[in-house]
N, C-alpha and C positions, 0 to 999 in steps of 0.2 A: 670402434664399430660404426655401419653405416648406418643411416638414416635411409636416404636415395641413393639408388645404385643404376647408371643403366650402362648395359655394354651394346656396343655394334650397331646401333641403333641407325637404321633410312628411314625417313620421312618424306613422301613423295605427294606433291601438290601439282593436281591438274597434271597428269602424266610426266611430269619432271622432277627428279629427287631434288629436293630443297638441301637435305642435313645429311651426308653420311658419314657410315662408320661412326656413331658420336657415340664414345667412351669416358665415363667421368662416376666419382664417388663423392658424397659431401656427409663426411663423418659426423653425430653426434653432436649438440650445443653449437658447431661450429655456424659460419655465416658467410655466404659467398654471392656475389653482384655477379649479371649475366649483363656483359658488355658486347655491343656489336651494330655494323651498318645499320641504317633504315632498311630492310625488306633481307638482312641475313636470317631471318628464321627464328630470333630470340621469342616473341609469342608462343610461335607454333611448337615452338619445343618446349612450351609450358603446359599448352594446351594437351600435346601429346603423351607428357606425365600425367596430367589430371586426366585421362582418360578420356577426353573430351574430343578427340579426333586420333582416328587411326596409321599406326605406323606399319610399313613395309617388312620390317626384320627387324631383328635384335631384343632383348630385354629390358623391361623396367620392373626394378623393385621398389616399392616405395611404404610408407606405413599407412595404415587402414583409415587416420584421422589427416587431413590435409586442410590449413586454410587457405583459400587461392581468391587472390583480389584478383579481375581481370582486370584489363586497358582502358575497356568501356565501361558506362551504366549501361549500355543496352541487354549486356550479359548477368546485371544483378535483380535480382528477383523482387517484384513490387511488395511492399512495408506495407503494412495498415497501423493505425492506431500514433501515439505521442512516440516524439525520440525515445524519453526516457525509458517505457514501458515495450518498447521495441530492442533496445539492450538489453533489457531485464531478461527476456526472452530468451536469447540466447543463453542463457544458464539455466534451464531447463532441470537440469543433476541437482543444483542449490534448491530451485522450488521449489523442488518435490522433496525434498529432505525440510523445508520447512513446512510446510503444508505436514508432512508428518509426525515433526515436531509438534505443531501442533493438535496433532492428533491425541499423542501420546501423554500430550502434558491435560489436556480434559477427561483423558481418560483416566489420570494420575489423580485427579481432581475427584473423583469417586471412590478407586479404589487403587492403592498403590503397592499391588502385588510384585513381590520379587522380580518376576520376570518381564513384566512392563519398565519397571525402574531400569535393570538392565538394557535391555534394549533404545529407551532413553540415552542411557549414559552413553553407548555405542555411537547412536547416530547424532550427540551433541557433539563428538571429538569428529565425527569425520565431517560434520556440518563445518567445524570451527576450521580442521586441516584445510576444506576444499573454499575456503575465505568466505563464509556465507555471512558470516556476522559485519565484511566490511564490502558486502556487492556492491550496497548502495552508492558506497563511497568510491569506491575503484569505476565505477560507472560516470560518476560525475568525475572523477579527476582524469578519463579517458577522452570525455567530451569537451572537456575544455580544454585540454591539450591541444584535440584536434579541431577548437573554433565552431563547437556545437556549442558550447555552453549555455547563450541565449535562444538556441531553438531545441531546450531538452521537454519544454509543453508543447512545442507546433507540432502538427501532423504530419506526417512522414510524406504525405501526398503531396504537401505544400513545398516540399525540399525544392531547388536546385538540384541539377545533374552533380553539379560539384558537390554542395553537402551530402547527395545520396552516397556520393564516393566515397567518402570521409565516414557518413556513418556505418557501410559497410565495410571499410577498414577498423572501423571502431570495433564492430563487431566480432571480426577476425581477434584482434585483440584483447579483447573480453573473454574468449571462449580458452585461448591460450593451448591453440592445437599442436602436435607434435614437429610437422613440418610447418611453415608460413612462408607461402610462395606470394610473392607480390608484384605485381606488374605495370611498374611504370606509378608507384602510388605518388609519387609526389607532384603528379601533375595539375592537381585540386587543391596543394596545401601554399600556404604564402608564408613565409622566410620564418616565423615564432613557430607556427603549428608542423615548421619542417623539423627545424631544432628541436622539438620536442619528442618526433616521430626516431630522430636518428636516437638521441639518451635513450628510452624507451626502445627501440629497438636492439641497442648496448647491452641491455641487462634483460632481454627477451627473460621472463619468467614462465619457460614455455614447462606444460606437465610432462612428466613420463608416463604416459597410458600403459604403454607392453613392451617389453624387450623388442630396439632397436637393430636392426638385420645385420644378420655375420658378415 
């Protein structure tokens, strides 16, 4: 089954088709590199999956959750607050399953009726499935992979264009989306933090959110 699907597809920039006719499928788990000239069109035809600029004709199927690194920072969205709690953020689904947890366990703490306890036990198993108990850790071994590790207290403001790259690839990473479109990521990473990016992108542990397109 596919993932991305697009048939037929033109792409016309400034009155002149860039891409036509572009036909292609990238099944399921699989992993494919987009090779090509300086100014063949590889961005635009990322950008034009992410919906991010409009095409002339043809179809794109894609799944509802996409991580997409661009080429630049200019295209990534300003951070406030420390690296570490800037990652944290992104798992959004975990804190709020612990913030509930904690709810539940104070409230268990007074009166621990049947269907409190229940409801408990539910969201401790899907707390523990969606890795809540090792964030912290999977957070720190993401960053030091990718040569954050010594700026997981500094301020996000204070980065480098290159660390912002990195920890917006982190980020990507962390959330663990369906598809993971990347563009041109290793242009911020030096030779340890690239070997690291290739292993880790090897065993992509990416989720299954929703059945993948016929």
């Amino acid at each position: 089954m596919s993932i991305l699907f697009c048939k037929n597809l033109d792409i016309e920039i400034a009155g002149n088709i860039l891409l036509s006719n572009i036909t292609f499928r990238l099944e399921y788990g699989k992993k494919a590199g987009l090779i090509g000239a300086n100014g063949a069109g590889k961005t635009t035809l990322l950008r034009a999956i992410m919906g991010n600029i409009p095409y002339e004709k043809g179809t794109i199927y894609r799944p509802e959750i996409i991580g997409y690194l661009p080429q630049t920072t200019l295209n990534l969205r300003d951070d406030q607050g420390m690296v570490l709690d800037s990652m944290l953020t992104e798992r959004q689904d975990i804190l709020e399953m612990r913030s509930n947890l904690r709810f539940l366990e104070l409230k268990m703490s007074h009166e621990a009726d049947e269907k409190t306890v229940e409801q408990y036990g539910e969201l401790t198993e899907r707390y523990e499935r969606s890795g809540g108990y090792a964030l912290e850790a999977q957070v720190r071994r993401i960053l030091s992979g990718l040569g954050l590790e010594q700026e997981q207290s500094k301020d996000t403001t204070h980065l480098s264009g290159g660390q912002k790259t990195r920890l917006a690839l982190g980020k990507l990473l962390l959330k663990e989306p369906e598809l993971l479109i990347l563009d041109e990521p290793t242009n911020h990473l030096d030779i340890e933090a690239l070997e690291w990016l290739e292993n880790y992108l090897a065993n992509y542990p990416h989720r299954r959110l929703r059945p993948a397109l016929p």
